[in-house]
N, CA, C and O atoms as a Tinker XYZ file with bonds, in Angstrom:
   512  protein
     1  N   -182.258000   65.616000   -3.619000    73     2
     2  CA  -182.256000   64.728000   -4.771000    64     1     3
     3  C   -181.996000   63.286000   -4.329000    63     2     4     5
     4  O   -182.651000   62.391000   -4.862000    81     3
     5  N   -180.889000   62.935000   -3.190000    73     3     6
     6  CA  -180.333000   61.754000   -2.807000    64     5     7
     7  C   -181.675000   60.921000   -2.326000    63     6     8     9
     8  O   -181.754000   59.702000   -2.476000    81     7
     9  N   -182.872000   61.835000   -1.645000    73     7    10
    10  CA  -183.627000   61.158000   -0.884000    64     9    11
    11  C   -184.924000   61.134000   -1.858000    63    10    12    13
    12  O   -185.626000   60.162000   -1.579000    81    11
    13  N   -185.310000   61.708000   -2.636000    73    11    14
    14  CA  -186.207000   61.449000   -3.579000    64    13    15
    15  C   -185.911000   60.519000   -4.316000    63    14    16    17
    16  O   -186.907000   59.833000   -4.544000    81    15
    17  N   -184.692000   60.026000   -4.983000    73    15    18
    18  CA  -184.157000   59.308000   -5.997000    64    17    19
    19  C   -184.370000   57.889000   -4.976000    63    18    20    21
    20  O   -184.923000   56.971000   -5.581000    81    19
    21  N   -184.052000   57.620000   -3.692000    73    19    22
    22  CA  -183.844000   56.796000   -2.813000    64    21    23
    23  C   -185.039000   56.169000   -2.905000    63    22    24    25
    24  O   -185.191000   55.038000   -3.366000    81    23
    25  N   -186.216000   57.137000   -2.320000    73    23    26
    26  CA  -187.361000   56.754000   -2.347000    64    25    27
    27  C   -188.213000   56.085000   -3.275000    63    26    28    29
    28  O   -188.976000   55.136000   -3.095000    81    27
    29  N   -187.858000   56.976000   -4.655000    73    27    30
    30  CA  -188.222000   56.451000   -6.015000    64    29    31
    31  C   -188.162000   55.112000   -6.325000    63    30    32    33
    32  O   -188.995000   54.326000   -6.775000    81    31
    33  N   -186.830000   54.994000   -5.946000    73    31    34
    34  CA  -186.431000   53.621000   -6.274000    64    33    35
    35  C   -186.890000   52.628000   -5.521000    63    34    36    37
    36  O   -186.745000   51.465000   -5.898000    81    35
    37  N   -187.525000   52.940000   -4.321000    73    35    38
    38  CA  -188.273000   51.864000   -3.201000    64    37    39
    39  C   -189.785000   51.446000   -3.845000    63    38    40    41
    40  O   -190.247000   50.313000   -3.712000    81    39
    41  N   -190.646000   52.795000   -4.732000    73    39    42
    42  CA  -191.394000   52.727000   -4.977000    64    41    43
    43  C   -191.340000   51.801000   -6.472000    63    42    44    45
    44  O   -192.313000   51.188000   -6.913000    81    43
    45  N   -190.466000   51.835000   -6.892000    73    43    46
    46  CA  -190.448000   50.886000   -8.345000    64    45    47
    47  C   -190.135000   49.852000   -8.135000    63    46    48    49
    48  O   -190.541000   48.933000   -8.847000    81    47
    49  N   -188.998000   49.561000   -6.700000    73    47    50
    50  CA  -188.974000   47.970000   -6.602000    64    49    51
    51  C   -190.303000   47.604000   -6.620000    63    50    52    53
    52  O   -190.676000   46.849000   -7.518000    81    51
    53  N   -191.083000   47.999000   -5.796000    73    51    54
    54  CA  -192.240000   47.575000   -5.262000    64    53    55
    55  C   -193.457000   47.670000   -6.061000    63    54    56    57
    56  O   -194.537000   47.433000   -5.520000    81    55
    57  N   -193.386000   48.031000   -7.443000    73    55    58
    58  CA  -194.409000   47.979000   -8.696000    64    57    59
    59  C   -193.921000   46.491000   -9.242000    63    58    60    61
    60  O   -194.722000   45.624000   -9.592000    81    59
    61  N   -192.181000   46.299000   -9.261000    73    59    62
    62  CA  -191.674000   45.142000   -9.891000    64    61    63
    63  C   -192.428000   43.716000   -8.849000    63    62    64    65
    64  O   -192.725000   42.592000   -9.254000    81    63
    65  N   -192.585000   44.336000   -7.305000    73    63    66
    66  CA  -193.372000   43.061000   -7.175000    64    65    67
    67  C   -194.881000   42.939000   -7.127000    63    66    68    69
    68  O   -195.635000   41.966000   -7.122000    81    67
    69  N   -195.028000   43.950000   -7.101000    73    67    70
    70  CA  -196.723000   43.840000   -7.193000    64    69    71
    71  C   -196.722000   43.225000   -8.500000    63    70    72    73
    72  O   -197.593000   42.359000   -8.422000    81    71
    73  N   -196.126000   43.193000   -9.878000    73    71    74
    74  CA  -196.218000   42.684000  -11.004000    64    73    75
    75  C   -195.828000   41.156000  -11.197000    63    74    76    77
    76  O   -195.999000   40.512000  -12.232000    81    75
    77  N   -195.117000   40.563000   -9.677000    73    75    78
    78  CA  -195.298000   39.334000   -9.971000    64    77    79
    79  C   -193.646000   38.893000  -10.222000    63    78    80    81
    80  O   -193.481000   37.681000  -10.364000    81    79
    81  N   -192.620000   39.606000  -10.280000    73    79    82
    82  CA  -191.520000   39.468000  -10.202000    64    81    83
    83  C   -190.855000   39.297000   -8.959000    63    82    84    85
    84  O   -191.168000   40.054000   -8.040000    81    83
    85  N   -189.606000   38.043000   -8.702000    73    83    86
    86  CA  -189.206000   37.755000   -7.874000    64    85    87
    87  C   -187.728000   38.511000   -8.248000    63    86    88    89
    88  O   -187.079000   38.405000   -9.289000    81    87
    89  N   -187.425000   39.318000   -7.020000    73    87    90
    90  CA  -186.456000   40.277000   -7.272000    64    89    91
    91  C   -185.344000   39.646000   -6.289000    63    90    92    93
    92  O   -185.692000   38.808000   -5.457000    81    91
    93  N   -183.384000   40.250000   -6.445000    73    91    94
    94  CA  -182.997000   39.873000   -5.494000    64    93    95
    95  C   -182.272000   41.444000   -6.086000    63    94    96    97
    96  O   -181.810000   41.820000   -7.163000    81    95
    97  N   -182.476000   42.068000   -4.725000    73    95    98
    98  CA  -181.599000   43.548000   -4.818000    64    97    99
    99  C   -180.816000   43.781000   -3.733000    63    98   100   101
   100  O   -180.906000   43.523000   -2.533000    81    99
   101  N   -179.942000   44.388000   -4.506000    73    99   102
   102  CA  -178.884000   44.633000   -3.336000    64   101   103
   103  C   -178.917000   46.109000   -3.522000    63   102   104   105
   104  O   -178.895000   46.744000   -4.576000    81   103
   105  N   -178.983000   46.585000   -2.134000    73   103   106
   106  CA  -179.226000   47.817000   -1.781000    64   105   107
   107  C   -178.828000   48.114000   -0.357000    63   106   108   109
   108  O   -179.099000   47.277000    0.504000    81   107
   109  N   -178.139000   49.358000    0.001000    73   107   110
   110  CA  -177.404000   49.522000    1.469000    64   109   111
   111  C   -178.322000   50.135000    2.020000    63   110   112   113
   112  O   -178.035000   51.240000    2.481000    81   111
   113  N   -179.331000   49.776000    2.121000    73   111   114
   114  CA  -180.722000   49.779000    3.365000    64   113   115
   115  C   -181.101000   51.209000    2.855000    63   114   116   117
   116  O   -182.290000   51.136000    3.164000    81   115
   117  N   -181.025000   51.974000    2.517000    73   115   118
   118  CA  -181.373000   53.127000    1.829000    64   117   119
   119  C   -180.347000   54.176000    2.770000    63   118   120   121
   120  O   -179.369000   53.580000    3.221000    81   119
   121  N   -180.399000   55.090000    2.993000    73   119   122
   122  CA  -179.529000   56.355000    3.922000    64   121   123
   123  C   -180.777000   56.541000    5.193000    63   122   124   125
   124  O   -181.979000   56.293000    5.104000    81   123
   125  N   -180.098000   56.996000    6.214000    73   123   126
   126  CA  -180.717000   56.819000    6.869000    64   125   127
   127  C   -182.431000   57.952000    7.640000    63   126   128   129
   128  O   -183.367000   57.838000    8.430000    81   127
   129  N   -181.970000   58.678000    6.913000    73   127   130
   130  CA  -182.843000   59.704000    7.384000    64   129   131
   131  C   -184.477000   59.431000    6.216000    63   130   132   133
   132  O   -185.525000   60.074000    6.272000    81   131
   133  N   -184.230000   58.614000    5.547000    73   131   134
   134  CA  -185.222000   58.301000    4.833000    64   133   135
   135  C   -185.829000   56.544000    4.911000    63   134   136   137
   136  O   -186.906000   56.053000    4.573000    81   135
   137  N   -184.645000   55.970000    5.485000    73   135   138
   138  CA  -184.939000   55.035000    5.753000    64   137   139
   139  C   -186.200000   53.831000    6.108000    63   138   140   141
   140  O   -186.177000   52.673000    5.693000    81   139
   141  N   -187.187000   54.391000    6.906000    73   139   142
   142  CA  -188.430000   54.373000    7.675000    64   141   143
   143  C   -189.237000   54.793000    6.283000    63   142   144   145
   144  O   -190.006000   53.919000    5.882000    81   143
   145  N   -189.192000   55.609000    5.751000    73   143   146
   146  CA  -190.273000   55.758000    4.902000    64   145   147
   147  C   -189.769000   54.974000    3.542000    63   146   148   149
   148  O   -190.749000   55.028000    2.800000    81   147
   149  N   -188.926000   54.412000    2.994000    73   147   150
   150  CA  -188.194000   53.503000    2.039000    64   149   151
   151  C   -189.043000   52.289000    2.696000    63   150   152   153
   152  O   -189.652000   51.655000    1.834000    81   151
   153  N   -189.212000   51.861000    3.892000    73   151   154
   154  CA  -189.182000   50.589000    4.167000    64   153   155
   155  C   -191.045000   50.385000    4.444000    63   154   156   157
   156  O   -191.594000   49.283000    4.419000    81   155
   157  N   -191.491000   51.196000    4.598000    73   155   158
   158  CA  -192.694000   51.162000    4.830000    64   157   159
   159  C   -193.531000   51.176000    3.421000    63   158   160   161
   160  O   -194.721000   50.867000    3.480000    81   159
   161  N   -192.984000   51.503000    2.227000    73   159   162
   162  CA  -192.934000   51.021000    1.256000    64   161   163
   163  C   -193.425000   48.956000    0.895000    63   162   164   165
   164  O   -194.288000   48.251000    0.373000    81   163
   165  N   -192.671000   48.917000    1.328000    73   163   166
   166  CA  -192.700000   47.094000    1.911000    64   165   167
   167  C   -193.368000   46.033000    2.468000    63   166   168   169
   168  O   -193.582000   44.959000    1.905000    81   167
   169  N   -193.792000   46.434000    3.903000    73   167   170
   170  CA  -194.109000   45.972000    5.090000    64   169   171
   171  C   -195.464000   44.442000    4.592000    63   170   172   173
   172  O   -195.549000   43.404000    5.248000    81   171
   173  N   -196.121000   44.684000    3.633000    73   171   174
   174  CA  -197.092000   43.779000    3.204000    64   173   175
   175  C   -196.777000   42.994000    2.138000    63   174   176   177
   176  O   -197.575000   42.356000    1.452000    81   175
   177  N   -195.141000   43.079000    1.969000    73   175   178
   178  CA  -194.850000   41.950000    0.867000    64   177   179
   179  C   -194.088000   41.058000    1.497000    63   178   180   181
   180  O   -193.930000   41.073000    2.718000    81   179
   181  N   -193.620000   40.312000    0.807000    73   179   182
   182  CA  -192.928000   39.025000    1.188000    64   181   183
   183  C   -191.584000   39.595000    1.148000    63   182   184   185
   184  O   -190.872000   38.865000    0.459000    81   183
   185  N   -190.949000   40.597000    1.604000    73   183   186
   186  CA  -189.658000   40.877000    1.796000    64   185   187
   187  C   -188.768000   40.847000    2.164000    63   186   188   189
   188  O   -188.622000   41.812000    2.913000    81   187
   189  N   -187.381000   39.879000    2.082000    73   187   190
   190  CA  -186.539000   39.629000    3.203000    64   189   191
   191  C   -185.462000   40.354000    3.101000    63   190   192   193
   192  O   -184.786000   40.416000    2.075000    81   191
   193  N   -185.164000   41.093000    4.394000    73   191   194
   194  CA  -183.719000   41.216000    4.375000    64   193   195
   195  C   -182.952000   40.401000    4.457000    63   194   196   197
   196  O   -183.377000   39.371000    4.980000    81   195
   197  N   -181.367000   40.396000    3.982000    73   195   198
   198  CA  -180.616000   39.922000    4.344000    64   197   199
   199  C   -179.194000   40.408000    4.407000    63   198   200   201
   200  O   -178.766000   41.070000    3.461000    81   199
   201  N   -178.262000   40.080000    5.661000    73   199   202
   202  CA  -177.447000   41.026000    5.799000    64   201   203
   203  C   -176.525000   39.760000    6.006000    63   202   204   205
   204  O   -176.723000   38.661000    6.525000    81   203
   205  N   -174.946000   40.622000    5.117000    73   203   206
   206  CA  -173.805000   39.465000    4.724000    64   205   207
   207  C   -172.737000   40.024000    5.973000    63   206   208   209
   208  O   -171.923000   40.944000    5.891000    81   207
   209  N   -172.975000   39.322000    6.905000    73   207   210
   210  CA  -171.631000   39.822000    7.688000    64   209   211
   211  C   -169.959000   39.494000    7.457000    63   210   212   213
   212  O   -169.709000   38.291000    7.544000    81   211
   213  N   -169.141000   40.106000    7.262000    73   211   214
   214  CA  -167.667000   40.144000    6.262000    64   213   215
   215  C   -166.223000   40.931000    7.369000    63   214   216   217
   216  O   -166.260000   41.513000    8.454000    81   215
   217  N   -165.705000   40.767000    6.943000    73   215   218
   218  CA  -164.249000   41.117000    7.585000    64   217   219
   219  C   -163.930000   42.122000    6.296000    63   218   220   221
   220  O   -164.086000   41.486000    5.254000    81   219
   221  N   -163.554000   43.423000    6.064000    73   219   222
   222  CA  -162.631000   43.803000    5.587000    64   221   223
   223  C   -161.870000   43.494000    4.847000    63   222   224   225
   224  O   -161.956000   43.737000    3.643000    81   223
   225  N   -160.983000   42.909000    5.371000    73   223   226
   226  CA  -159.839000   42.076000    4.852000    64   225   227
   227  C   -159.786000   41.179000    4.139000    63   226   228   229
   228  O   -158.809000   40.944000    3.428000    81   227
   229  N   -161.063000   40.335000    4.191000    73   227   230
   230  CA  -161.478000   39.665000    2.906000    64   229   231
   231  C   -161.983000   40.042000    2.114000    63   230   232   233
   232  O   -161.610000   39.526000    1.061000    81   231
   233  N   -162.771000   40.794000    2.001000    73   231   234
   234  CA  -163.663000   41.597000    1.196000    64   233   235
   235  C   -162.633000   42.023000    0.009000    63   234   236   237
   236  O   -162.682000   41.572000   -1.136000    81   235
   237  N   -161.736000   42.927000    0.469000    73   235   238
   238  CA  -160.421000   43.865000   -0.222000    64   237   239
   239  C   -159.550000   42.396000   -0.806000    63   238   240   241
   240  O   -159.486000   42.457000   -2.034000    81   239
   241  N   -158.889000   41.140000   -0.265000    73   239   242
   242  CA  -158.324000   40.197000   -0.760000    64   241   243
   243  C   -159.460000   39.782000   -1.868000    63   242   244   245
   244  O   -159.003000   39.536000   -2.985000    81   243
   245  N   -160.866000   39.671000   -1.710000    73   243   246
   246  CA  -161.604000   39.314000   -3.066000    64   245   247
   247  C   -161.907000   40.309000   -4.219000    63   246   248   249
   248  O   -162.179000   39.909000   -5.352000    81   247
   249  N   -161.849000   41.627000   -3.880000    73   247   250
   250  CA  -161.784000   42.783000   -4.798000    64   249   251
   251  C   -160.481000   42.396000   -5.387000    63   250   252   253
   252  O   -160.462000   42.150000   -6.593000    81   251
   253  N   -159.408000   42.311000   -4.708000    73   251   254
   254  CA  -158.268000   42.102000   -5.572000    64   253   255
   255  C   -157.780000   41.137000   -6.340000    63   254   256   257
   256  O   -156.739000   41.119000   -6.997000    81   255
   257  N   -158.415000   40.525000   -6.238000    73   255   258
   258  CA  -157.902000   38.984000   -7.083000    64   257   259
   259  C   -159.128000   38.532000   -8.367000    63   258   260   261
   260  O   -159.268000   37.418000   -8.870000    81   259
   261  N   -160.014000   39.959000   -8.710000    73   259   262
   262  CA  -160.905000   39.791000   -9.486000    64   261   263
   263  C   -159.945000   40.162000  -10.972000    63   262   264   265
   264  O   -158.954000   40.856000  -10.747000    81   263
   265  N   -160.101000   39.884000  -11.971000    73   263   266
   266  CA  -159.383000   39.845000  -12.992000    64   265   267
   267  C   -159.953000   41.101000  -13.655000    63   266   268   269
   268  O   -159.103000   41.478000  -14.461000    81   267
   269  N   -161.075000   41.964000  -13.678000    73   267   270
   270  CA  -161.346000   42.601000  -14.266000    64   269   271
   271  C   -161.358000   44.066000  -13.473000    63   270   272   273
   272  O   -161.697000   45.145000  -13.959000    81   271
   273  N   -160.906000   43.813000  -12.154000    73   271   274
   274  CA  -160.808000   45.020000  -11.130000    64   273   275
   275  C   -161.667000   46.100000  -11.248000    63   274   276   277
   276  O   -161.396000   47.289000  -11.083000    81   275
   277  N   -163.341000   45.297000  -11.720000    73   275   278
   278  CA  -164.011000   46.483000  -11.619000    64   277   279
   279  C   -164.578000   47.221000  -10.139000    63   278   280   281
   280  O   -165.035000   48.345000   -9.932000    81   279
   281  N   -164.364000   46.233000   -9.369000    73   279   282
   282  CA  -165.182000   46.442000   -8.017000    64   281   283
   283  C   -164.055000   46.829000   -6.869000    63   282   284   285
   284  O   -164.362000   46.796000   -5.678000    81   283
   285  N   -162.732000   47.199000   -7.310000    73   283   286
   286  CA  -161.796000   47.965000   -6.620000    64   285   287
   287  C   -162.167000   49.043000   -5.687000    63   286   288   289
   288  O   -162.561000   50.120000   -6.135000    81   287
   289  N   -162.060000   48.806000   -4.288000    73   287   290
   290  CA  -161.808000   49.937000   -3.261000    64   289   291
   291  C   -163.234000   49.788000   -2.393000    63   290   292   293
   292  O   -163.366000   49.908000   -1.175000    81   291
   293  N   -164.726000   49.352000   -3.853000    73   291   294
   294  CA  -165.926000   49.452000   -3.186000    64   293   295
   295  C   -166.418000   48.688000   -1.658000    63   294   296   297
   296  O   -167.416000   48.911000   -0.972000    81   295
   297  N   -165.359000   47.773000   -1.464000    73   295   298
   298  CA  -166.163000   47.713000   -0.121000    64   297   299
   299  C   -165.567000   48.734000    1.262000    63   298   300   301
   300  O   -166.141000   48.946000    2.330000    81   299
   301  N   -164.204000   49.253000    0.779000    73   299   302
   302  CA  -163.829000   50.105000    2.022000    64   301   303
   303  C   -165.046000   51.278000    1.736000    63   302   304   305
   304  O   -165.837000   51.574000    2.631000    81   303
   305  N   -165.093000   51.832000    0.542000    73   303   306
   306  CA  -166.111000   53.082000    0.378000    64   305   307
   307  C   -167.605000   52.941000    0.863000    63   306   308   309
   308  O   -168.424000   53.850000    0.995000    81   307
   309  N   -167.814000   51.255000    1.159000    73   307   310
   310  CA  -169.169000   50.899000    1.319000    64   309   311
   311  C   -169.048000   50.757000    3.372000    63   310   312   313
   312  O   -169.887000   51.436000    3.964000    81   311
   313  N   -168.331000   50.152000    4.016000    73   311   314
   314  CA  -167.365000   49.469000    4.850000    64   313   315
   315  C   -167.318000   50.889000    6.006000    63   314   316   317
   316  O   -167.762000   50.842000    7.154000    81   315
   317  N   -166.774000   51.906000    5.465000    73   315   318
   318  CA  -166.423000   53.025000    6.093000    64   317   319
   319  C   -167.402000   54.076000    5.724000    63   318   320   321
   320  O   -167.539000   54.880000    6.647000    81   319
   321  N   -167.936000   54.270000    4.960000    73   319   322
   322  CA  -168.575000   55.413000    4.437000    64   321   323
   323  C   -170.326000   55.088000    4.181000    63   322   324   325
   324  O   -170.975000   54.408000    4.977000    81   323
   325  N   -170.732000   55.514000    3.323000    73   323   326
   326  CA  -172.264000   55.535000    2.813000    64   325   327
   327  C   -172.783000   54.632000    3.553000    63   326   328   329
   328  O   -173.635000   55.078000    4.322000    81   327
   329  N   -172.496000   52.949000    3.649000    73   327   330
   330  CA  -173.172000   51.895000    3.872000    64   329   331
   331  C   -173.271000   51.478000    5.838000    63   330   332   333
   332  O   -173.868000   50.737000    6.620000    81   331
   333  N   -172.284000   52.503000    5.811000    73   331   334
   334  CA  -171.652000   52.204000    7.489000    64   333   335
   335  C   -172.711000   51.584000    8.519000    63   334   336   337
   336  O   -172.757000   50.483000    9.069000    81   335
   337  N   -173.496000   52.647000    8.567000    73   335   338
   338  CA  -174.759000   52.402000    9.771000    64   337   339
   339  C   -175.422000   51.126000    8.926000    63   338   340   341
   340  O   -176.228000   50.901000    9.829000    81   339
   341  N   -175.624000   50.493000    8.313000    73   339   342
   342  CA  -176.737000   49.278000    7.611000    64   341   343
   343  C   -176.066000   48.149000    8.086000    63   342   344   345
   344  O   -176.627000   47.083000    7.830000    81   343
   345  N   -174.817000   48.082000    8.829000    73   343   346
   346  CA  -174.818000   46.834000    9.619000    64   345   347
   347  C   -175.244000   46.296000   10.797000    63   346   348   349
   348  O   -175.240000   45.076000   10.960000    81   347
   349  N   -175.664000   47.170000   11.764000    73   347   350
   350  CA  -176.567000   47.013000   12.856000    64   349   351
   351  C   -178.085000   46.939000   12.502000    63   350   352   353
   352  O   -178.999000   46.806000   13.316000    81   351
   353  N   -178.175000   47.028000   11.385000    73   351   354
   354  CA  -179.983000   46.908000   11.081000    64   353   355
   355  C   -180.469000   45.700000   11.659000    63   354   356   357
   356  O   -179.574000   44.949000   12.044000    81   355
   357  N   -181.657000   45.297000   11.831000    73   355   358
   358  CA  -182.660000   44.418000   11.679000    64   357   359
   359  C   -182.617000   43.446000   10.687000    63   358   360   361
   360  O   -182.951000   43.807000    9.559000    81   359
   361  N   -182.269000   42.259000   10.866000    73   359   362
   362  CA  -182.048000   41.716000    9.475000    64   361   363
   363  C   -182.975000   40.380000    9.681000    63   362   364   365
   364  O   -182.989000   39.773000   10.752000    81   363
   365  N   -183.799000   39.963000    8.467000    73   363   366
   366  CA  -184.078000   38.651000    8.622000    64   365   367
   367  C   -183.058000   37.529000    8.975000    63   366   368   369
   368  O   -183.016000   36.919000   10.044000    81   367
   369  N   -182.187000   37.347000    7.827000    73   367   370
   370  CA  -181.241000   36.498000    8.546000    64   369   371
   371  C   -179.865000   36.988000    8.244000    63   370   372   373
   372  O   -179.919000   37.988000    7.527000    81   371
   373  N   -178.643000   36.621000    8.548000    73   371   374
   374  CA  -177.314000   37.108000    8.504000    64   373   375
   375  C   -176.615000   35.634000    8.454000    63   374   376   377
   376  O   -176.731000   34.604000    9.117000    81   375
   377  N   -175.617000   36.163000    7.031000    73   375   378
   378  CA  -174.567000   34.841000    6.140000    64   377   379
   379  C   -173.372000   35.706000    6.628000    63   378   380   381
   380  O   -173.237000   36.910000    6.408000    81   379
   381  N   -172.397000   34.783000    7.432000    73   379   382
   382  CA  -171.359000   35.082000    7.304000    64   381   383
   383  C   -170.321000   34.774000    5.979000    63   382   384   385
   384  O   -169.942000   33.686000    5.545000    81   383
   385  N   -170.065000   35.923000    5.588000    73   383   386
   386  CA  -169.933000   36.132000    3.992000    64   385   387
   387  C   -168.199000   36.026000    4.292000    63   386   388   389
   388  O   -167.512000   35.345000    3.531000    81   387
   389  N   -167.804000   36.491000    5.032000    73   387   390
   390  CA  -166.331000   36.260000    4.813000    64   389   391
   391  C   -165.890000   34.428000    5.488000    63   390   392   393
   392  O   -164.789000   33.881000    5.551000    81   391
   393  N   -166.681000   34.134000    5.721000    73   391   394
   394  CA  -165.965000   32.496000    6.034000    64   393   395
   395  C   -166.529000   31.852000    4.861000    63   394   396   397
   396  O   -165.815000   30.891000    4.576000    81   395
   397  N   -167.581000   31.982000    3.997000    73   395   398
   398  CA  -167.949000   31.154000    2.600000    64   397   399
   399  C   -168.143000   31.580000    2.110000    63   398   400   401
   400  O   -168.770000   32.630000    2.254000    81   399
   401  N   -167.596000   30.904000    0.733000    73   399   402
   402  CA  -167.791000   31.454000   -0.499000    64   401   403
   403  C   -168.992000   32.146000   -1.158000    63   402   404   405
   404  O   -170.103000   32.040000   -0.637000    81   403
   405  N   -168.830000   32.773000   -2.159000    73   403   406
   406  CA  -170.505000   33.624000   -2.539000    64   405   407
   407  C   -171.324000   32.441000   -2.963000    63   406   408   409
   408  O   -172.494000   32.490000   -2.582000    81   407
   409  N   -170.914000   31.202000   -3.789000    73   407   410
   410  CA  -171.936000   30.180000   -3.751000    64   409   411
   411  C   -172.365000   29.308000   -2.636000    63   410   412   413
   412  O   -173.492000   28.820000   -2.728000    81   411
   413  N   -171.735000   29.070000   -1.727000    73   411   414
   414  CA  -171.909000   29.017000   -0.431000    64   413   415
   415  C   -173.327000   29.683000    0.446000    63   414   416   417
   416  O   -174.197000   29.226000    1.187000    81   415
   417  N   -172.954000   31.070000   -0.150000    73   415   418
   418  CA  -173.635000   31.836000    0.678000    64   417   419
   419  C   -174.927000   32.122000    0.196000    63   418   420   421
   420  O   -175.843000   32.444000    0.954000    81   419
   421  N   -175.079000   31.997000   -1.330000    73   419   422
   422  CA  -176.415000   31.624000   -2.106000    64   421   423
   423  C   -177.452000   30.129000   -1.872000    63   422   424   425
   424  O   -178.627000   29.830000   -2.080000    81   423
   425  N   -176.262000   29.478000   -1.338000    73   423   426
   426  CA  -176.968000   28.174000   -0.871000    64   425   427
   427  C   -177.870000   28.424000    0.432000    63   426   428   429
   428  O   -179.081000   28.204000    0.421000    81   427
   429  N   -177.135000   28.932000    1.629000    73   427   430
   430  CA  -177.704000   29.268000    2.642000    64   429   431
   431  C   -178.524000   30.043000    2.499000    63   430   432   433
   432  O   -179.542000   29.631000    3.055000    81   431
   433  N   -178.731000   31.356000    1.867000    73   431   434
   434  CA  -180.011000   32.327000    1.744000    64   433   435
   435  C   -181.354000   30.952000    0.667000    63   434   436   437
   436  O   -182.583000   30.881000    0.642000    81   435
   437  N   -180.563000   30.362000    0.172000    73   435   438
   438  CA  -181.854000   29.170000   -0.470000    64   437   439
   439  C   -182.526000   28.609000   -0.220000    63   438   440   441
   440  O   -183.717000   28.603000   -0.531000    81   439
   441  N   -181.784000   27.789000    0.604000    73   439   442
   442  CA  -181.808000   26.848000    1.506000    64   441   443
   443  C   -182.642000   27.506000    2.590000    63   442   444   445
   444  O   -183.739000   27.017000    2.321000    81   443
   445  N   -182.854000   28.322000    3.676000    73   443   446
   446  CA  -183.175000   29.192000    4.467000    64   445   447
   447  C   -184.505000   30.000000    3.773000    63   446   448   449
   448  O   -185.358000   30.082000    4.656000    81   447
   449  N   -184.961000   30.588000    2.592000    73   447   450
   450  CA  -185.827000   30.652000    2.103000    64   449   451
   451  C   -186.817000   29.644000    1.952000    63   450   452   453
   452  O   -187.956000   30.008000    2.246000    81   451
   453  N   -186.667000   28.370000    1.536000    73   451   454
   454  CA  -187.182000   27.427000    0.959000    64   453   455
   455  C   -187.935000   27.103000    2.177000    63   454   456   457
   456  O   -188.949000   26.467000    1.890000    81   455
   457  N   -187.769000   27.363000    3.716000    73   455   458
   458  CA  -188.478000   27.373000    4.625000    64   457   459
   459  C   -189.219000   27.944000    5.064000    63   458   460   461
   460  O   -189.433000   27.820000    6.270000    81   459
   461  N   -189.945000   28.824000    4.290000    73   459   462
   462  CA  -190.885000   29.920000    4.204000    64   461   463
   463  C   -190.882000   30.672000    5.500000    63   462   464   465
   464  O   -191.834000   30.670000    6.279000    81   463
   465  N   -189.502000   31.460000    5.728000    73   463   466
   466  CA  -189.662000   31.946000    6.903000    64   465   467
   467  C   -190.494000   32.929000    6.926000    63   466   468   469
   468  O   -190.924000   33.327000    5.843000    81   467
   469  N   -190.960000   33.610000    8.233000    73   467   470
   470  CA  -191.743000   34.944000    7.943000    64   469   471
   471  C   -191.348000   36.215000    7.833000    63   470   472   473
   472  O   -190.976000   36.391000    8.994000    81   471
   473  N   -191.175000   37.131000    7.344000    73   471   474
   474  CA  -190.225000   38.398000    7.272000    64   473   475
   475  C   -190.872000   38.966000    8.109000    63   474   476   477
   476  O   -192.073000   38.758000    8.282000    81   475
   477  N   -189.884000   40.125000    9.047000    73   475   478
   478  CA  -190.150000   40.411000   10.050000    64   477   479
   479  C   -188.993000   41.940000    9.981000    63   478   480   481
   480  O   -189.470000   42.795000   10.727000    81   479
   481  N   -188.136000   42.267000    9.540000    73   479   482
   482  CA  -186.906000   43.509000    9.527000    64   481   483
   483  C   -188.042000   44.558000    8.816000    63   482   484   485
   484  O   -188.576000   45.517000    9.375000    81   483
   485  N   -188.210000   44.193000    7.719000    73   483   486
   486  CA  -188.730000   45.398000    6.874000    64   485   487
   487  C   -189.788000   46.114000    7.703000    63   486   488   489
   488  O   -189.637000   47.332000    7.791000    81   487
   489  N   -190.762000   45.610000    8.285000    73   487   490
   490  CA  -191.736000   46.004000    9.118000    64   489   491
   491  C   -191.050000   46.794000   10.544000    63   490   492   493
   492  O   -191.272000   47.964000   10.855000    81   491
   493  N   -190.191000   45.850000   11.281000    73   491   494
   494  CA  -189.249000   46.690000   12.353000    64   493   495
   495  C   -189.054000   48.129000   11.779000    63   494   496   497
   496  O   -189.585000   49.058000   12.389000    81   495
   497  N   -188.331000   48.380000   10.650000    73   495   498
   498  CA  -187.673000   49.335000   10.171000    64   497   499
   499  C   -188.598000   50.730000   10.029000    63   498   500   501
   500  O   -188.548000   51.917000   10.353000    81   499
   501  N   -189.789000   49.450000    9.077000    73   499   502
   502  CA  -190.866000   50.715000    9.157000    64   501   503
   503  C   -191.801000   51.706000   10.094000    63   502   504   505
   504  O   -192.436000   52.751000    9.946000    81   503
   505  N   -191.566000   50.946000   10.936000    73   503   506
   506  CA  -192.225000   51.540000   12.497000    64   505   507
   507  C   -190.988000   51.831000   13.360000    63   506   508   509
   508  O   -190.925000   51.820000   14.589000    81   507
   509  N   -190.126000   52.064000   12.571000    73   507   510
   510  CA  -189.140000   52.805000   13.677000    64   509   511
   511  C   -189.348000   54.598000   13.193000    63   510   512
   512  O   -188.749000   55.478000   13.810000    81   511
């Protein structure tokens, strides 16, 4: 179910852009045994990865100081568990997310877009 549902969902991002929608999704690279076929999904769109490199320790100090504590615990569960292996991926580019702020870090993925780089991860991924 985990890997059909996975897949599914690669295939509907990818109707949302064939339709002309500019998407920004956050997604932990899919799991890995399906991975390659999630990403090959892709390979002929304008797709960038991007990967937020973070400390722990900040991550958990910004979960905690959110007023509505909905996002409690999720980055150790993401950090240690499910998301683990998606930090060595292939990434178009990489924001160090724990030295600036999240608007900060929206600037740089902007800013860095606006230069029409060429995507290049999604395709790696898919031919792995």
């Amino acid at each position: 179910m985990e890997r059909r549902l996975t897949y599914g969902t690669a295939l509907a991002l990818r109707g949302y852009l064939d339709a002309g929608l500019d998407l920004i999704v956050e997604r932990a690279l899919w799991w890995p045994g399906i991975r390659a076929a999630c990403a090959s999904v892709f390979p002929d769109c304008e797709a960038y990865l991007v990967g937020l490199d973070w400390e722990l320790r900040v991550l958990e100090l910004r979960e905690r100081s959110r007023a509505d504590g909905i996002f409690g615990g999720t980055a150790r569960r993401q950090a240690l568990g499910w998301g683990a292996d998606a930090w060595n991926m292939p990434f178009d580019l990489r924001v160090d997310a724990a030295a600036h702020s999240p608007s900060i870090c929206a600037r740089l993925i902007v800013d860095w877009l606006a230069a029409r780089p060429e995507p290049t991860a999604i395709r790696t991924i898919a031919a792995a």
